[in-house]
Structures are given as C-alpha cells and as structure tokens.
VOPAGU-2260 file (C-alpha; in pm, 1 decimal, decimal comma):
REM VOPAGU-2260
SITE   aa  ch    i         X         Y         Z
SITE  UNK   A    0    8088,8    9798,8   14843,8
SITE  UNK   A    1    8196,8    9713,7   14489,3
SITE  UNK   A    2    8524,2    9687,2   14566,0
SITE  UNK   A    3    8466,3    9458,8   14888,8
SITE  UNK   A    4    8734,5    9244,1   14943,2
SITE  UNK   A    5    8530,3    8825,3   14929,7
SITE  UNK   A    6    8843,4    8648,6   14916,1
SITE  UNK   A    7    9171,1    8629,2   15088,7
SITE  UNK   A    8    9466,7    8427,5   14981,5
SITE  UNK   A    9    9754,0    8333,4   15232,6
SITE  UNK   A   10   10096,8    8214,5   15128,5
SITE  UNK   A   11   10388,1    8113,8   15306,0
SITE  UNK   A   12   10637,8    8460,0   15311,9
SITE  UNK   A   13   10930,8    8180,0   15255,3
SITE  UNK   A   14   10791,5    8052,0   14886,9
SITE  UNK   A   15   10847,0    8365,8   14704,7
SITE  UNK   A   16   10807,2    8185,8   14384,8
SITE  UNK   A   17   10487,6    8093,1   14527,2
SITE  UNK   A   18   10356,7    8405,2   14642,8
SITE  UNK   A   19   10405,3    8536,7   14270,4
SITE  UNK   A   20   10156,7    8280,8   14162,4
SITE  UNK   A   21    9929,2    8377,5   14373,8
SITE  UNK   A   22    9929,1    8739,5   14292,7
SITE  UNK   A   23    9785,8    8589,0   13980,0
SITE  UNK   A   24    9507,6    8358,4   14071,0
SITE  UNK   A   25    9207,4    8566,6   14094,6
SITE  UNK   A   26    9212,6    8601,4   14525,9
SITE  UNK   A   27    9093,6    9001,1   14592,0
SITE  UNK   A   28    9377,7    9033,2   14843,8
SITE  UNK   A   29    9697,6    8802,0   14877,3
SITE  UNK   A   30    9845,6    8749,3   15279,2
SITE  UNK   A   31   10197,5    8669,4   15293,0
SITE  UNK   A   32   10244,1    8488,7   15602,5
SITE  UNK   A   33   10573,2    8455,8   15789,8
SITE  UNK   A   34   10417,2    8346,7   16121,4
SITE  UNK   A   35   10193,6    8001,0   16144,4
SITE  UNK   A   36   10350,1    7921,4   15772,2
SITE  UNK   A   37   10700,4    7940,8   15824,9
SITE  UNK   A   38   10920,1    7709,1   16076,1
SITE  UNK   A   39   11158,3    7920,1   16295,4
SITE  UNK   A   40   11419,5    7868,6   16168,2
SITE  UNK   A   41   11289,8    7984,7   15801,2
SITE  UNK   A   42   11197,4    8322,3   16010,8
SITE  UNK   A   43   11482,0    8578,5   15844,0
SITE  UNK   A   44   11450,5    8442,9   15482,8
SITE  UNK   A   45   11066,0    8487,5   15496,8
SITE  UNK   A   46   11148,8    8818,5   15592,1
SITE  UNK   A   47   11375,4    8896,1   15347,5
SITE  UNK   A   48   11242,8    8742,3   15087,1
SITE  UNK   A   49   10918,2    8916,1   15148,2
SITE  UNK   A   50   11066,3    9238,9   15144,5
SITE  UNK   A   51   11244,5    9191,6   14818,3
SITE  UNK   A   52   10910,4    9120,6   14634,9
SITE  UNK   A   53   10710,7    9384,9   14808,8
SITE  UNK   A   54   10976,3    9622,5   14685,3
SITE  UNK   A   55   10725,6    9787,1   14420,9
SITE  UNK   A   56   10329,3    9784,0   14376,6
SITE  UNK   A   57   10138,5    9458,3   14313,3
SITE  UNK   A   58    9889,2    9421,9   14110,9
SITE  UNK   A   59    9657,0    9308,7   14408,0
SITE  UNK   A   60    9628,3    9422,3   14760,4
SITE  UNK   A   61    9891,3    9233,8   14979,6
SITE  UNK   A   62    9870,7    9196,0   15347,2
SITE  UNK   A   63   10182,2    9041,5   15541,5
SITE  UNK   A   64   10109,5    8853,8   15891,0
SITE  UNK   A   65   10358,1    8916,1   16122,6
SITE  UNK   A   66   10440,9    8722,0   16365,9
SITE  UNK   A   67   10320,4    8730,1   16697,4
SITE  UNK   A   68   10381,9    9056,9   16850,6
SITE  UNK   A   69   10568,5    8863,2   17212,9
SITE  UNK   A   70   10776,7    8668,6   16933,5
SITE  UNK   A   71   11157,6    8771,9   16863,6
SITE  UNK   A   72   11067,2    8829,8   16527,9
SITE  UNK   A   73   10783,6    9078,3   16510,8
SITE  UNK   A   74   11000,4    9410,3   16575,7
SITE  UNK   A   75   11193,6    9359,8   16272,4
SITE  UNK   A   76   10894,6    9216,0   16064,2
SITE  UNK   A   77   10741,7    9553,1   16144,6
SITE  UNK   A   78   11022,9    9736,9   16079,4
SITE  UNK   A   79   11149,8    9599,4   15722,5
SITE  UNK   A   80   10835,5    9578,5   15575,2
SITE  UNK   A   81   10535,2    9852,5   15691,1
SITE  UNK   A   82   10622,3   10137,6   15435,9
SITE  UNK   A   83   10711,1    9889,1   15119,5
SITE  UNK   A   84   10521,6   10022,8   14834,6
SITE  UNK   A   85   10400,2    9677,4   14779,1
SITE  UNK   A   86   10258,9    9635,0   15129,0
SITE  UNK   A   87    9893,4    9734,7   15120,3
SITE  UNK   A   88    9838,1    9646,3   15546,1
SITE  UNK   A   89   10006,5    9419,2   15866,4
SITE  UNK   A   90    9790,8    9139,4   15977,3
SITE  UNK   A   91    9882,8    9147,0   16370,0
SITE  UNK   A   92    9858,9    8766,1   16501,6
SITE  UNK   A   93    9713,9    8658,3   16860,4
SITE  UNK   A   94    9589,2    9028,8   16967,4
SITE  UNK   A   95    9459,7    9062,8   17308,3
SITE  UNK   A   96    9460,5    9460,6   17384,6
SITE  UNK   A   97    9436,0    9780,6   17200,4
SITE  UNK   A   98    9754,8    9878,9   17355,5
SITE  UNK   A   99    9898,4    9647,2   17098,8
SITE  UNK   A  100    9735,7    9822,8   16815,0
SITE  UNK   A  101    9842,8   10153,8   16969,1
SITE  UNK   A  102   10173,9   10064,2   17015,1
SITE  UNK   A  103   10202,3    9891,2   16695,3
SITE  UNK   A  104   10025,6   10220,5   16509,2
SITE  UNK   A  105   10237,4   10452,7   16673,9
SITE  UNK   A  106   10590,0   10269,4   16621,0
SITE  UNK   A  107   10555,4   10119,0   16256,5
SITE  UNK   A  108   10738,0   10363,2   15986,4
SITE  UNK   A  109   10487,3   10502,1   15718,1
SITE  UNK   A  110   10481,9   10483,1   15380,3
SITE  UNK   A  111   10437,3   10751,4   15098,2
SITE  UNK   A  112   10057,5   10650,4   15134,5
SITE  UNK   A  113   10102,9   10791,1   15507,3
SITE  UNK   A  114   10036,1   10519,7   15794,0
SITE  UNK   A  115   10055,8   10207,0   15721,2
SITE  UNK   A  116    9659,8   10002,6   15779,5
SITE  UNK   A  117    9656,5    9725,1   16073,9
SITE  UNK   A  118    9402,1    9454,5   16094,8
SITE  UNK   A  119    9403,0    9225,9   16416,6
SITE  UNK   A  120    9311,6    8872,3   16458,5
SITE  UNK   A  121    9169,6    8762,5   16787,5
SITE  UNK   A  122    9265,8    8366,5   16837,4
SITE  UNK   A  123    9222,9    8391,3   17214,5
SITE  UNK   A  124    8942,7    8456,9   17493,1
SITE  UNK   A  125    9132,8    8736,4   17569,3
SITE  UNK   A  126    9116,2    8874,7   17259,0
SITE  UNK   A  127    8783,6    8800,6   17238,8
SITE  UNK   A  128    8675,2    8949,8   17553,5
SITE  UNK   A  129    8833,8    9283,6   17433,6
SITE  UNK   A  130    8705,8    9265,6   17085,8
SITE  UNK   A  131    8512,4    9611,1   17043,6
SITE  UNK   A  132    8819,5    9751,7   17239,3
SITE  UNK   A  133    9076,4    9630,9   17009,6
SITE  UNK   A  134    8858,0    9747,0   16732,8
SITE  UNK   A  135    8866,5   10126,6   16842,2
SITE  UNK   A  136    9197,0   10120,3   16951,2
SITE  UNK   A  137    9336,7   10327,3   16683,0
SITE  UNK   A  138    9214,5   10495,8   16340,0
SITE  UNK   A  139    9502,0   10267,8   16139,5
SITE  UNK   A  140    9294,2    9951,7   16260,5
SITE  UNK   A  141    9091,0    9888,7   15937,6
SITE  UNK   A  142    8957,1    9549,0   16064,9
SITE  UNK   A  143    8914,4    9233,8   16269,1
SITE  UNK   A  144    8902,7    8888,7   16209,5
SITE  UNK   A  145    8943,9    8553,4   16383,6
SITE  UNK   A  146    9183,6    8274,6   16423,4
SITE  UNK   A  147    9045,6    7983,6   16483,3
SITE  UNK   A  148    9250,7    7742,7   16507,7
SITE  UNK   A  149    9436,2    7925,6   16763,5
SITE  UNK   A  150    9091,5    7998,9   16920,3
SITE  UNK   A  151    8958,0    7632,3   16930,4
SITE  UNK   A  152    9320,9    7517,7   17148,3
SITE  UNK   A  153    9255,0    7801,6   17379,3
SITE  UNK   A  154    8854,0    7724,8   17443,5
SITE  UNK   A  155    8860,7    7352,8   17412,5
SITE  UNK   A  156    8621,9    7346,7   17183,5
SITE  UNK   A  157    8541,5    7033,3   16951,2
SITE  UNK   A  158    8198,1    7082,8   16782,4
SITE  UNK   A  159    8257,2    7377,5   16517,9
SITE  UNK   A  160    7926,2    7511,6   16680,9
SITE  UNK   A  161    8106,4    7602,8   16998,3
SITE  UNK   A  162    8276,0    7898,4   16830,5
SITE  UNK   A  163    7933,9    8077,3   16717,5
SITE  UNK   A  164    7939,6    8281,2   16973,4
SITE  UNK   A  165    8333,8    8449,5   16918,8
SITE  UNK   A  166    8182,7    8421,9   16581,3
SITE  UNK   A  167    7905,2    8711,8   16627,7
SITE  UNK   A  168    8099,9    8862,8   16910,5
SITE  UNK   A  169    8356,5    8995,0   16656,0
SITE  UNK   A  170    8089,4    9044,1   16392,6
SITE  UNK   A  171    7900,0    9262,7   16645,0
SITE  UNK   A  172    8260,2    9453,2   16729,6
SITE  UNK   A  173    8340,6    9518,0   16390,8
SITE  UNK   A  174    8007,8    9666,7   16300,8
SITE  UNK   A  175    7988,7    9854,0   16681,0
SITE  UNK   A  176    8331,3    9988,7   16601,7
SITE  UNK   A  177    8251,8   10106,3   16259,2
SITE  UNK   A  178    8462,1    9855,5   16058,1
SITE  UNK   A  179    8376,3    9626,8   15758,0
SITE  UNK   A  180    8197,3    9306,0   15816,8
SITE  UNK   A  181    8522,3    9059,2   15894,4
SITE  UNK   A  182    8600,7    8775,2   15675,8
SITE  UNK   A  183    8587,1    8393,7   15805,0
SITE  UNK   A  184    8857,0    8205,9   15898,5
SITE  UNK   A  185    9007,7    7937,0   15659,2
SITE  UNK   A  186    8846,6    7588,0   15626,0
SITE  UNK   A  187    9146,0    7355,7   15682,9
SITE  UNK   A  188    9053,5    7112,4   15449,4
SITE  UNK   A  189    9124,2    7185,9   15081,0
SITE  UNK   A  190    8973,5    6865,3   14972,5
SITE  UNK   A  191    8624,1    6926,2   15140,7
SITE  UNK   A  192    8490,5    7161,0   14931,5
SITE  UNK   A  193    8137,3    7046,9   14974,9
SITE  UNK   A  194    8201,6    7131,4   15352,3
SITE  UNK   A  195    8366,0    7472,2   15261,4
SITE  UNK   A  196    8065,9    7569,5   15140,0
SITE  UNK   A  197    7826,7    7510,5   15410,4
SITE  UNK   A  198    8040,0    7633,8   15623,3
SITE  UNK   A  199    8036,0    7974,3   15432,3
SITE  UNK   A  200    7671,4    7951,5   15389,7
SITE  UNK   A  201    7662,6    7910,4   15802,6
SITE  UNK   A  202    7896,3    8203,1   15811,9
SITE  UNK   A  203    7705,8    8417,8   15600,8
SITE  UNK   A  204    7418,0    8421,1   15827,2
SITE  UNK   A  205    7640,7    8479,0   16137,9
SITE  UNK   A  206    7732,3    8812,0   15976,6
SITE  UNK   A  207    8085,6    8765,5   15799,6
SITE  UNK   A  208    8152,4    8898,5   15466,4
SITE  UNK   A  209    8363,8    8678,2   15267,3
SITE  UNK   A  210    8650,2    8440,2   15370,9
SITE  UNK   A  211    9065,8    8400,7   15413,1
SITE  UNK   A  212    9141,7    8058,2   15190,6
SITE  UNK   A  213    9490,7    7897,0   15191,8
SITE  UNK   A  214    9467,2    7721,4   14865,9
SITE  UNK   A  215    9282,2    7899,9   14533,0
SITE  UNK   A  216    9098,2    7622,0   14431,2
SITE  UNK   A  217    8912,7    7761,5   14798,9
SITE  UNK   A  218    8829,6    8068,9   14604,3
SITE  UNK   A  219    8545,3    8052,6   14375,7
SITE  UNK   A  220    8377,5    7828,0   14636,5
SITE  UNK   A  221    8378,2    8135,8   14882,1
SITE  UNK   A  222    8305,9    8349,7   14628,7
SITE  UNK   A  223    8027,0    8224,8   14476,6
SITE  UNK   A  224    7876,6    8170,0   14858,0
SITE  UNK   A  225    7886,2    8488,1   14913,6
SITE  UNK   A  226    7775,3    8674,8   14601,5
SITE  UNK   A  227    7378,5    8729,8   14631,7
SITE  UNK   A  228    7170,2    8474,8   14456,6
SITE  UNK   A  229    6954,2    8566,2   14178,0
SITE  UNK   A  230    6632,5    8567,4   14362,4
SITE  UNK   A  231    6831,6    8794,9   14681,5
SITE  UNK   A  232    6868,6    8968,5   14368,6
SITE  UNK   A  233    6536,9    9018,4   14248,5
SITE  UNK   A  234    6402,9    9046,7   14567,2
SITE  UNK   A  235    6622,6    9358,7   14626,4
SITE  UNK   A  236    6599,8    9541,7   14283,8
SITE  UNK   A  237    6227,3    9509,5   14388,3
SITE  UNK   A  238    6257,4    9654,4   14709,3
SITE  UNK   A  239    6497,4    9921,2   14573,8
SITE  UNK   A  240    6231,5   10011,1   14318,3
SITE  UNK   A  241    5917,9   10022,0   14579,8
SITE  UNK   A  242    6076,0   10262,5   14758,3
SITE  UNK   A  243    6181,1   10495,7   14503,8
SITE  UNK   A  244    5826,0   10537,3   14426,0
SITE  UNK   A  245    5667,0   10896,1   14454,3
SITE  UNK   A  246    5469,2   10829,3   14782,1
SITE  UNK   A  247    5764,5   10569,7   14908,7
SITE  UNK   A  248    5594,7   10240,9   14941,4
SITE  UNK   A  249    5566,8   10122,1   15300,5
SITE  UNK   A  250    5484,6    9776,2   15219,7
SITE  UNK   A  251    5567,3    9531,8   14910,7
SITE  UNK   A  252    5273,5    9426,1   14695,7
SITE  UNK   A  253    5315,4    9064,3   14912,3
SITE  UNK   A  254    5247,6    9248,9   15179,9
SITE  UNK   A  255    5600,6    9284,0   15357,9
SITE  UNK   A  256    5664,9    9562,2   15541,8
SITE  UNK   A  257    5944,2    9780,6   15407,5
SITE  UNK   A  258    6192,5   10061,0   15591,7
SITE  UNK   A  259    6503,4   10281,7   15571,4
SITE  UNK   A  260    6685,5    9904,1   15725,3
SITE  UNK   A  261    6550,5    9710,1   15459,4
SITE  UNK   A  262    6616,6    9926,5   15162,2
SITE  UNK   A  263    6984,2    9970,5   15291,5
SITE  UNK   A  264    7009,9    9566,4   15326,6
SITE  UNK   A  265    6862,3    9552,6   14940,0
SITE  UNK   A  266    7161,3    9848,8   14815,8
SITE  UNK   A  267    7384,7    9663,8   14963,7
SITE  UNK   A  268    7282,9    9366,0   14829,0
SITE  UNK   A  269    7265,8    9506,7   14437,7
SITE  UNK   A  270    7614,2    9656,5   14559,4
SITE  UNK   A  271    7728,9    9340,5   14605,9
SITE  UNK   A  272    7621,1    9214,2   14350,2
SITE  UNK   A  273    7769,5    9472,2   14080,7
SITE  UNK   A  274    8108,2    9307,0   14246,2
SITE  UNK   A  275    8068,8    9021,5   14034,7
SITE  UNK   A  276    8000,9    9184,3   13697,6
C-alpha cells in the first residue's frame, strides 16, 4: 500500500517540453495523453515526440493514453511505444469489451520488463455494463477507471449525482476482479479547488483511491483528501493495537465491536498513512 499511486498527472503527448515538467512536480504517476489532448492533426508528432522522451527510464511511473482503439491512430500508438523503457503502462480510451483488452494484450510488443501493463477506462454504458468483464479480461489489465466526461455525453446526465452509480459499479468491479481501488476522474475546473475537494471527499466514500488531475496545482488537494486524517489515524493504531492483544480483543474499550474486516480497514489505513511520511 505504501507505494499506492494518490495522484495522476496527464499531459498533452504533443508538449514534450511540458511533459518534462511534469515528471518533476511531485504527481505519483505522469499520463501522456495523445488522444482527448491532442487535435488530429497534432496525432503523429504526439507520437513521435512521445516516443523520443520515453526512450529511457523516468524518474516516475509514466502511463501513455492511446487513442481510441476504432481510431486510425491507435495501431501505431501501440506499436511505437508499448516496450519503451520509459513506458511504465497503456491507458486504453472508451473500452467496451474484454476482447479489446485481449486483443490489445496479445498484439502489443513487450518490453525487457516482459508484457507491457494495460489499464482501461470505461466512458460508456457499454463499458459500464461490462465492467467486471473487462476487468478479468486478461492478467496484463492492472486496473480500471472512468471517463467521465465521455460518460456524462453518453448518459445524459447533468447533476454530478447521476454518475454514482457507474461510480460504485467500477469500484465494485475492480475490487470483484481483484484490482486496486480505481482513481477518480479529473475535476475540470482548475480554479475550483474548494469544489475539487468535496468532490474527492464524496469520492472517497464511494470507494476510489486517489484521483487523475490535469493541472499540479490539483495535486496536493487530492492528496491531502485522501491521506487518513489524524483521528482515522488514531482510531486505527488503536484498533491495530486491541487486537494484537494476547486474548484478541473483540470489542474496543467504547464498546465497538471489532473483526478480521475492521483490523484489515485500520492496516490499511496506517499503510496509507506511512505513504505520506
């Protein structure tokens, strides 16, 4: 858990000088993007460009999002840049089966760290609707997440409430599937930081487990949302310690009711929390 990823960066994959300073602004992983960030016909000099700084290791993990797997541009994306030593995973756009993953898995070229790792974002009902299927569909899936922007067009939906539900659907997947908590989409807004965090606070208690940004000052804002508090803290180095005891203490001296469930929530709360040291 300490080395849980709480914050994800994207960058436009045509702004190389761009994506260098962002390698060095504190985000836990960096997403080059040549899909929604770059215009069409920017498409070839993303590419390239991307490739020629992903030539060696980074010093942070860097995921590229391809473009949408129907698109003219996704077979080469896939091809030019899966086994660059600086490519740490693919972010696969607009998913709606695991026979994408599959074929994606089974086609990309590895690197000298052996396949290359996939994550899928669902931006469509479809993709929704098959969410614990795309999220077995092959052992180089390593996780889901949402688009929403993508998501809101295709449901209709105006009130941010009216994605809750895709919200814990893919939350549920992930976890059903075996898969890390996902991250939340990107607030839109990089003025309304106030709103940022509420909406990561609302997002914490659907489930997700940090948050993609597209501008750092977005980053200690998620960050600090979802780092425990001191008193989750407290509260869990207490429960942590009742159960250690020699007869394994069934109930806190408030009276709560302790079990295997809650003293896994509290370790991975104090896990968490050793993140931040």
């Amino acid at each position: 858990m300490t080395n849980t990823p709480l914050t994800w960066l994207y960058v436009p994959g045509d702004r190389p000088q761009t994506v260098t300073k962002a390698l060095a602004c504190g985000a836990d992983v960096v997403i080059v993007d040549l899909e929604d960030a770059v215009a069409p016909d920017r498409k070839e000099y993303a590419r390239t460009a991307t490739a020629e700084r992903l030539g060696e290791p980074q010093p942070v993990p860097v995921h590229v999002r391809v473009n949408a797997l129907d698109s003219p541009f996704a077979a080469a994306d896939l091809r030019t840049l899966a086994a660059l030593p600086g490519v740490s995973a693919l972010r696969l756009p607009k998913v709606t089966s695991p026979h994408q993953i599959i074929r994606v898995a089974d086609s990309v070229p590895s690197g000298n760290r052996g396949a290359t790792p996939l994550h899928a974002l669902l931006e469509t009902a479809l993709g929704i609707e098959h969410a614990y299927a795309i999220a077995c569909a092959h052992p180089s899936l390593r996780g889901i997440a949402l688009g929403e922007a993508d998501l809101r067009a295709d449901l209709g939906v105006r009130d941010d409430a009216g994605l809750d539900w895709s919200r814990a659907r893919v939350v549920v997947a992930a976890r059903a599937a075996g898969l890390a908590p996902p991250p939340q989409s990107v607030h839109p807004d990089i003025r309304d930081l106030e709103g940022l965090a509420t909406s990561c606070a609302r997002g914490r208690t659907l489930g997700f487990l940090g948050r993609a940004a597209i501008h750092p000052r977005q980053l200690p804002i998620i960050e600090r949302a979802y780092l425990p508090t001191q008193h989750e803290l407290e509260e869990a180095e207490t429960i942590v310690k009742a159960a250690a005891t020699e007869r394994g203490a069934q109930a806190l001296p408030d009276g709560r009711f302790i079990d295997a469930a809650v003293v896994a929530m509290a370790q991975r709360t104090l896990s968490l929390a050793a993140r931040g040291d």
